[in-house]
C-alpha positions in Angstrom: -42.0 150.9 -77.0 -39.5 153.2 -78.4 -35.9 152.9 -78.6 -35.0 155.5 -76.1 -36.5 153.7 -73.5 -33.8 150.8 -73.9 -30.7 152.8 -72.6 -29.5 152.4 -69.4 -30.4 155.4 -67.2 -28.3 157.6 -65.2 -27.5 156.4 -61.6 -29.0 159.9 -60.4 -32.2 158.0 -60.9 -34.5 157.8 -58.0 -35.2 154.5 -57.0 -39.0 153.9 -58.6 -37.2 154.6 -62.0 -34.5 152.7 -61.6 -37.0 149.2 -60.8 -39.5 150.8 -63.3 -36.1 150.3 -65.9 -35.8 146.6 -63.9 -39.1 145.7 -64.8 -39.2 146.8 -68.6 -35.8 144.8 -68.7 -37.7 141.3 -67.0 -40.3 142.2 -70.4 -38.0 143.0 -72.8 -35.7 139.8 -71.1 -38.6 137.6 -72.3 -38.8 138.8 -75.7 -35.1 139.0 -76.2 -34.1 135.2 -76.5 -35.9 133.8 -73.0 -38.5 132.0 -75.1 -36.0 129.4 -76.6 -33.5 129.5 -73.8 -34.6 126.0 -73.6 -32.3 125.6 -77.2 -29.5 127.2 -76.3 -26.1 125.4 -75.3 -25.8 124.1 -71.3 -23.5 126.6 -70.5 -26.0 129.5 -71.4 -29.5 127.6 -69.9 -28.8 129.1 -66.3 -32.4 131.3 -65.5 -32.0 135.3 -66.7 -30.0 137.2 -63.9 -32.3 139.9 -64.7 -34.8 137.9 -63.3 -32.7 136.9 -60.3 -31.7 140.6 -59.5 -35.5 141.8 -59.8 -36.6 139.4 -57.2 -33.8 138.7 -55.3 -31.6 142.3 -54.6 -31.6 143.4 -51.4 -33.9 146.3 -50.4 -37.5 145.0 -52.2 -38.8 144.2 -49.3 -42.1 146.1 -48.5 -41.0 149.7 -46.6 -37.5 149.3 -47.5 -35.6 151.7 -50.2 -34.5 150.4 -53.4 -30.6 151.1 -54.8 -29.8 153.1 -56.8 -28.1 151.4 -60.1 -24.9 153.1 -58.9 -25.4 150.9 -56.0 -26.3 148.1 -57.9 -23.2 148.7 -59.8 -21.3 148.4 -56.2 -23.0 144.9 -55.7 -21.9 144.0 -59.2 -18.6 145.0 -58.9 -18.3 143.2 -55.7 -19.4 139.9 -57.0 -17.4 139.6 -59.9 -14.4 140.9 -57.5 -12.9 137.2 -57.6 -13.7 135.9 -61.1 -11.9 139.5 -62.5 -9.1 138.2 -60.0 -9.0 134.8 -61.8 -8.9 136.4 -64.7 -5.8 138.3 -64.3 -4.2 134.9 -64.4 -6.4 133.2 -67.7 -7.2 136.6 -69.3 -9.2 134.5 -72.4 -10.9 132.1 -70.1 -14.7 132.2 -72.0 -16.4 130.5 -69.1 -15.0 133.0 -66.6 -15.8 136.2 -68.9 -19.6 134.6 -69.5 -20.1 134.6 -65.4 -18.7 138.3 -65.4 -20.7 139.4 -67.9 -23.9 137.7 -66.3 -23.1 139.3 -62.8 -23.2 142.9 -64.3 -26.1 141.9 -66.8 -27.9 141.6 -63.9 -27.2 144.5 -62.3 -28.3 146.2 -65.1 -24.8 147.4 -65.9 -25.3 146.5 -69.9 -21.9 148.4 -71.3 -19.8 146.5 -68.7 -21.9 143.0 -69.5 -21.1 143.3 -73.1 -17.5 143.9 -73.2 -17.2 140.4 -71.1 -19.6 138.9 -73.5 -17.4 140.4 -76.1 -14.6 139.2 -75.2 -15.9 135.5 -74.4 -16.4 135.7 -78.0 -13.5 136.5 -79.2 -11.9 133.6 -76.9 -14.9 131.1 -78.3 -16.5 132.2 -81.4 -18.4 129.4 -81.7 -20.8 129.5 -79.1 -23.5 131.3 -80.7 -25.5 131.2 -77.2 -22.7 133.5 -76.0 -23.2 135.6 -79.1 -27.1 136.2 -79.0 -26.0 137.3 -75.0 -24.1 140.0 -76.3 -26.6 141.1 -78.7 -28.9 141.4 -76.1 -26.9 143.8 -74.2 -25.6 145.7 -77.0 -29.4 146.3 -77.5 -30.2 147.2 -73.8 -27.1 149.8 -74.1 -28.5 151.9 -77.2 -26.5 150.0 -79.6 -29.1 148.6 -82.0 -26.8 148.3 -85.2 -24.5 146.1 -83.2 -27.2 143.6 -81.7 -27.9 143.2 -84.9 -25.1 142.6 -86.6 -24.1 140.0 -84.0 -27.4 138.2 -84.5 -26.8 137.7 -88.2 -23.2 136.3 -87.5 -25.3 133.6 -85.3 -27.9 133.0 -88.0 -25.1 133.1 -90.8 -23.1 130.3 -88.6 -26.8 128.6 -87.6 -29.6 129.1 -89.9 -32.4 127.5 -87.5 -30.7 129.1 -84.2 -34.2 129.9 -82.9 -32.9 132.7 -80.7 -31.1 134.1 -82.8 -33.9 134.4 -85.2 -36.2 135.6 -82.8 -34.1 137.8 -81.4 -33.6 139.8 -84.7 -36.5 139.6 -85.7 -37.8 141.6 -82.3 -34.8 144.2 -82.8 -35.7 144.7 -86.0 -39.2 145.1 -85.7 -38.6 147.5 -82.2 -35.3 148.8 -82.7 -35.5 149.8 -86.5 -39.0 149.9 -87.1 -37.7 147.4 -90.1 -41.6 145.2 -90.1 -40.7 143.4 -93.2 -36.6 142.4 -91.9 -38.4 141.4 -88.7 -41.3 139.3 -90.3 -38.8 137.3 -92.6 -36.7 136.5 -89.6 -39.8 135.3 -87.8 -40.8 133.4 -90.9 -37.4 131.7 -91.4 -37.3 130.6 -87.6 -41.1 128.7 -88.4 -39.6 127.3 -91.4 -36.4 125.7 -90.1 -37.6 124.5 -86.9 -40.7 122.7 -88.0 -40.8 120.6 -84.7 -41.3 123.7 -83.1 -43.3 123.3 -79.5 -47.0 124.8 -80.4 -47.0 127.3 -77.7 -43.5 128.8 -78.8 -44.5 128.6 -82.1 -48.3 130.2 -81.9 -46.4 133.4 -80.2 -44.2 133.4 -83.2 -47.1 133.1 -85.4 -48.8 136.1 -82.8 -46.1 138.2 -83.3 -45.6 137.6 -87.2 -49.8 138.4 -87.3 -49.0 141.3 -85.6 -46.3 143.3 -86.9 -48.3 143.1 -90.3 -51.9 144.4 -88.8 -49.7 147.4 -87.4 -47.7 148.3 -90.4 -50.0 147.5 -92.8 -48.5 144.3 -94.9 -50.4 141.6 -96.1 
């Protein structure tokens, strides 16, 4: 997996490259945070509209073309249609901004999903699950640096935010090529969440065994 591969392509895509993008995003969606969704505030524990889009967009059906992501931008933009309208009138409304942002996550429109998420927060800065959102899609767009950095605002404010944690430490490992930063963060999440479930935590563990066999570290 290179970094490359996690911009956003062109809407001159054809339509197998544009779902071949949907599909790395539904992997990369499961690495990025999806694991410990289950720890994450109510208002972020909705399923991953990536996930939605991939399975429920119109077109998938068997014989049927697939848009185009400038078409799935159309379906975006139609969607969030009212909730923009609402926000005209409560411009720093964090719960509206968060269901924007979600409705062009999902269409794979990542630059548009983080400025929502940017702005949700700026209007709560608190809710860290809003937060590792935003890195997400500043990670999906090209901007590595700024995932980051947003991640280690969460894990400054929360030192055992499991997601956050992970999260970084998968950025760091794929998006820097930064083993060691990625192993501590994977080491920190198994030491401040000893009641971790086993599952979650033998992938951890998988992961941690892993980036050391591939780079070497003992």
């Amino acid at each position: 997996m290179t970094e490359e591969t996690h911009n956003t392509p062109s809407a001159g895509w054809k339509t197998a490259q544009v779902y071949a993008m949907a599909a790395f995003c539904l992997v990369l969606g499961l690495a990025l945070g999806y694991l410990f969704r289950g720890s994450e505030s109510k208002g972020n524990t909705a399923a991953s509209p990536t996930q939605q889009t991939a399975t429920e967009a119109p077109g998938m059906g068997s014989g049927t073309q697939m848009p185009t992501l400038e078409q799935m931008k159309q379906m975006g933009d139609k969607q969030a249609e009212p909730l923009l309208a609402q926000l005209k009138n409560d411009p720093k409304n964090a719960g509206l901004l968060v269901q924007v942002a979600r409705i062009y996550e999902s269409v794979h429109q990542f630059k548009d999903a983080s400025g929502y998420y940017e702005q949700a927060v700026q209007a709560d800065p608190k809710n860290l699950a809003t937060r590792n959102e935003l890195a997400t899609c500043l990670y999906y767009s090209g901007d590595v640096d700024g995932a980051i950095a947003q991640l280690e605002q969460s894990v400054a404010s929360d030192p055992k935010n499991a997601n956050a944690l992970f999260n970084l430490g998968m950025i760091r490992w794929q998006g820097k090529k930064d083993t060691a930063g990625a192993v501590t963060a994977w080491e920190q999440l198994l030491k401040s969440n000893p009641n971790l479930e086993e599952d979650k935590k033998a992938q951890v563990q998988k992961l941690i065994a892993d980036a050391k066999q591939h780079s070497g570290l003992n």
